[in-house]
C-alpha positions as CSV (number, residue, x, y, z in Angstrom):
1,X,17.9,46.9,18.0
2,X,20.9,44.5,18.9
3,X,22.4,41.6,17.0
4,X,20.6,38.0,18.0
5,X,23.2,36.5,20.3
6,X,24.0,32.9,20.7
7,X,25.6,31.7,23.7
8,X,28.4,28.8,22.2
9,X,30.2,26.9,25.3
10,X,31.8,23.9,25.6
11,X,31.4,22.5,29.0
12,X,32.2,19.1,31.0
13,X,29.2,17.8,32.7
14,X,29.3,19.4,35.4
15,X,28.9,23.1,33.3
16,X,33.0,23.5,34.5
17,X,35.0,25.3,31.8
18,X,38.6,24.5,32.3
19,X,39.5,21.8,29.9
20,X,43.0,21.0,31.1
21,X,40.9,19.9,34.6
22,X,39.0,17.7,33.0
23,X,39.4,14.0,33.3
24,X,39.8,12.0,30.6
25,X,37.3,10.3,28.3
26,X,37.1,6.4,29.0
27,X,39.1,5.4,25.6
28,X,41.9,7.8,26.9
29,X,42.3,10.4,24.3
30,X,43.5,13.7,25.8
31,X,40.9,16.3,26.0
32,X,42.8,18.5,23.3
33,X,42.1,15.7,20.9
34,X,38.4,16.4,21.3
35,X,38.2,20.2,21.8
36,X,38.7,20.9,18.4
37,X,34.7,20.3,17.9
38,X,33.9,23.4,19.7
39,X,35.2,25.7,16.7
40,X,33.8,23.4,13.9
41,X,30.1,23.8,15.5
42,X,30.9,28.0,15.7
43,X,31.4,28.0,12.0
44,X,28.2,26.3,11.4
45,X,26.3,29.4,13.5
46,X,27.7,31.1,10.4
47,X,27.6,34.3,13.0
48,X,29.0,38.0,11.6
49,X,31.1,38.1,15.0
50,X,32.4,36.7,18.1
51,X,32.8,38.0,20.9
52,X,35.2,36.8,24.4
53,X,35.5,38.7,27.5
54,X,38.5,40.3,28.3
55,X,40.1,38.1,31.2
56,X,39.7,35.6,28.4
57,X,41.1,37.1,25.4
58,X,44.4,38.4,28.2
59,X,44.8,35.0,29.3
60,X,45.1,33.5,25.4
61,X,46.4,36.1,23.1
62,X,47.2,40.1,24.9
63,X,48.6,39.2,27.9
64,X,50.2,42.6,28.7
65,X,48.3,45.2,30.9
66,X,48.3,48.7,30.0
67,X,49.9,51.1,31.4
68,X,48.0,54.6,31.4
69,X,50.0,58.0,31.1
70,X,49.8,60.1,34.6
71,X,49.1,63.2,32.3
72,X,46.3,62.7,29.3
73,X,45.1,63.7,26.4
74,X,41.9,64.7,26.1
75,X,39.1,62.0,25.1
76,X,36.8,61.6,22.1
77,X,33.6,59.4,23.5
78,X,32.6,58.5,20.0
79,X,32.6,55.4,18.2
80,X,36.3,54.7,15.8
81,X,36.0,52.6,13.2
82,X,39.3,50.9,12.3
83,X,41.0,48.2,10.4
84,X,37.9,46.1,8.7
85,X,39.4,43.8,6.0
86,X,37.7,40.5,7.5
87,X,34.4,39.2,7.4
88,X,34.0,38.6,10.8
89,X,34.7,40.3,13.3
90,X,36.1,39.7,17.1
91,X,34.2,41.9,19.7
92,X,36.0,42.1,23.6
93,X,34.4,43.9,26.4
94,X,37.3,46.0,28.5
95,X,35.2,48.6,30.5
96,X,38.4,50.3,31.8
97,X,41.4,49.6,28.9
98,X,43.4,46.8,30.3
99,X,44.8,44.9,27.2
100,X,47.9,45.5,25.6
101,X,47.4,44.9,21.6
102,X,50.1,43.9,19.7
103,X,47.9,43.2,16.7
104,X,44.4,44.3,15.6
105,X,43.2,40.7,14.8
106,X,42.8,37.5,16.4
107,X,42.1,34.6,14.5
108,X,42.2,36.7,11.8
109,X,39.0,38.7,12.5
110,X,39.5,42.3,12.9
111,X,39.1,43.8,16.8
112,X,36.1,45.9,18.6
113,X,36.8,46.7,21.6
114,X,34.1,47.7,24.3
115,X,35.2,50.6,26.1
116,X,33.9,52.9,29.6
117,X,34.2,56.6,29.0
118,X,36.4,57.2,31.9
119,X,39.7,55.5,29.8
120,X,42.3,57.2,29.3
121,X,43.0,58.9,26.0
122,X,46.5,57.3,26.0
123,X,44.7,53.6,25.4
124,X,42.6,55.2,23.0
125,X,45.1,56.3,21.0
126,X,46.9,53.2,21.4
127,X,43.9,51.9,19.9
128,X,43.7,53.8,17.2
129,X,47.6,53.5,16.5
130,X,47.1,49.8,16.1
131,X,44.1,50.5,13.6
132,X,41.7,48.6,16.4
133,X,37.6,49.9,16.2
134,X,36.1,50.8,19.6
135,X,32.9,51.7,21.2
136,X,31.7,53.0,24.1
137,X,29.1,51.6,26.7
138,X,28.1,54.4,29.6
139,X,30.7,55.6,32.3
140,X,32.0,52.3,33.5
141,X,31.5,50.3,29.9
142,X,29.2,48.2,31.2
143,X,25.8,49.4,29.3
144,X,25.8,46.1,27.4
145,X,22.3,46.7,25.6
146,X,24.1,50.6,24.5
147,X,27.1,48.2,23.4
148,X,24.9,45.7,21.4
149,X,22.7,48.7,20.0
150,X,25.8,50.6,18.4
151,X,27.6,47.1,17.2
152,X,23.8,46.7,15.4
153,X,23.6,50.4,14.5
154,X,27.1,51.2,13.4
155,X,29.3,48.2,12.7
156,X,25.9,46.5,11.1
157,X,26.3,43.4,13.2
158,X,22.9,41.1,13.1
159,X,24.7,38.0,14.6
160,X,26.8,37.3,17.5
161,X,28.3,34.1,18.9
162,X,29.8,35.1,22.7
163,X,31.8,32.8,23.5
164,X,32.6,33.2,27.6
165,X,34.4,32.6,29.8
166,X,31.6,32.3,32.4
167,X,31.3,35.9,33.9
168,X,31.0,37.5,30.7
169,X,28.1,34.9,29.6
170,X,26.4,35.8,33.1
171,X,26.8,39.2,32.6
172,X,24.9,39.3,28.9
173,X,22.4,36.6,30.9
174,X,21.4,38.8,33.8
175,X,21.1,41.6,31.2
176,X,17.9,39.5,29.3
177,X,20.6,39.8,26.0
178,X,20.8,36.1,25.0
179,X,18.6,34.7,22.1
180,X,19.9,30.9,22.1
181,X,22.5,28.9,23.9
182,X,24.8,26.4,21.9
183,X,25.7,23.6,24.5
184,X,28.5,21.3,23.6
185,X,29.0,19.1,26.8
186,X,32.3,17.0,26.9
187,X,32.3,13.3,28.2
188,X,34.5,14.6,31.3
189,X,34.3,16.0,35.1
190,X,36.1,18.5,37.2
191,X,34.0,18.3,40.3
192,X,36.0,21.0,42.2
193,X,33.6,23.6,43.5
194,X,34.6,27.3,42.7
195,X,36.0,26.6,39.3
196,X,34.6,28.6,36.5
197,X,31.3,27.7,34.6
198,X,29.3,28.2,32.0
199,X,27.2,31.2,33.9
200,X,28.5,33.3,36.4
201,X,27.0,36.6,38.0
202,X,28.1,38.1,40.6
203,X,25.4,39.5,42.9
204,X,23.6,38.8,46.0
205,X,22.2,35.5,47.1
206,X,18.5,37.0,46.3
207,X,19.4,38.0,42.7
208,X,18.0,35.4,40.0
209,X,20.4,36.1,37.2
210,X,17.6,33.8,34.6
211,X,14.8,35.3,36.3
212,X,11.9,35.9,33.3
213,X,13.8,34.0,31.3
214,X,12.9,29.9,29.8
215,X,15.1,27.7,27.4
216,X,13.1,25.8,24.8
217,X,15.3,22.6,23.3
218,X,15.2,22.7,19.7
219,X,17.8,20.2,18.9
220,X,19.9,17.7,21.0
221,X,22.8,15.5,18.6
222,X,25.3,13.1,20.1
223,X,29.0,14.5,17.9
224,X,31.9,12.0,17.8
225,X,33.7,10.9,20.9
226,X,30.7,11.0,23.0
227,X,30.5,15.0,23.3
228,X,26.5,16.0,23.1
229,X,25.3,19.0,21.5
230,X,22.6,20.6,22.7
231,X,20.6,23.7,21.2
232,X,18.3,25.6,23.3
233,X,15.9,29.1,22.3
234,X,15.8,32.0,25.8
235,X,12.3,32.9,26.0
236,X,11.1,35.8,27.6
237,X,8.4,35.2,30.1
């Protein structure tokens, strides 16, 4: 039992996800003028949450690291249910407690937090302090299945838009999680090798991150300024 996940990425051509890298459409506009499609087609996945990983979420909003007392308290492995007075929610994976919160929201949307049960019972209290839910996903918090079963099972989730960057999206890819990818591809290259992109798992050269795994297209739309949507379905096979 997990929520269905959809994948929702916005991309240049060349899968790169680094907007301020990308060159510029051939009428000139700035990329930021265009970005702002990305969150209008989210809201029409009408998703109960959305979820970053946490590199992302430090590099926009938290960008303090924690700092974990030398002597602990002792830790409570169980699932805290915190502040819930939006109707979304914002999920973050952060295995070993590395963000700094200095609210429980972003966008609005009240925080859950993925968690390994070897963090320190100072950050959980910090969580708790700030009124922030939390779950845990095995030793090192990175059971993802565990984490989607209890954000199913005990924060009643049945939807989920994640939302990258690339190594959290290969992460929930290798792990057979996704149900369907929402594609928006900007009219724009980087063409540097090495730079983020849409999928990214790191493993050995004979791992097949998509292995068993087909896309079916069930809708491709041209938006305005020549960005292309594209909505594919993960099959199992």
């Amino acid at each position: 039992m997990k929520p269905k996940i959809i994948c929702h990425i916005f991309s240049s051509v060349d899968g790169r996800l680094l907007n301020e890298r990308w060159t510029r459409p051939y009428d000139g506009k700035a990329p930021g003028e265009i970005c702002g499609v990305y969150a209008e087609v989210g809201k029409e996945l009408r998703t109960q949450a959305w979820m970053f990983g946490k590199n992302t979420l430090q590099q926009l909003y938290f960008p303090e690291v924690f700092i974990h007392a030398e002597k602990d308290e002792t830790r409570d492995v169980t699932t805290y249910l915190g502040h819930r007075a939006s109707e979304r929610l914002f999920v973050v994976a952060d295995p070993t407690g590395e963000i700094t919160y200095t609210s429980d929201t972003v966008r609005g949307d009240n925080i859950v937090t993925i968690l390994g049960e070897q963090v320190s019972g100072s950050y959980l209290k910090h969580l708790r302090d700030m009124g922030i839910s939390y779950l845990f996903a095995g030793t090192d918090g990175c059971d993802l299945p565990l984490a989607m079963h209890k954000l199913r099972a005990e924060f009643g989730i049945r939807s989920l838009t994640l939302q990258g960057g690339g190594m959290i999206n290969g992460s929930f890819l290798k792990a057979g999680l996704l149900d369907e990818l929402s594609l928006l591809v900007y009219p724009g290259i980087d063409g540097l090798s090495g730079v983020p992109s849409i999928f990214e798992y790191l493993g050995g050269e004979e791992e097949l991150p998509a292995s068993g795994q087909a896309l079916e297209l069930l809708d491709a739309s041209m938006l305005e300024n020549g960005v292309v949507k594209l909505h594919y379905k993960f099959h199992r096979i």
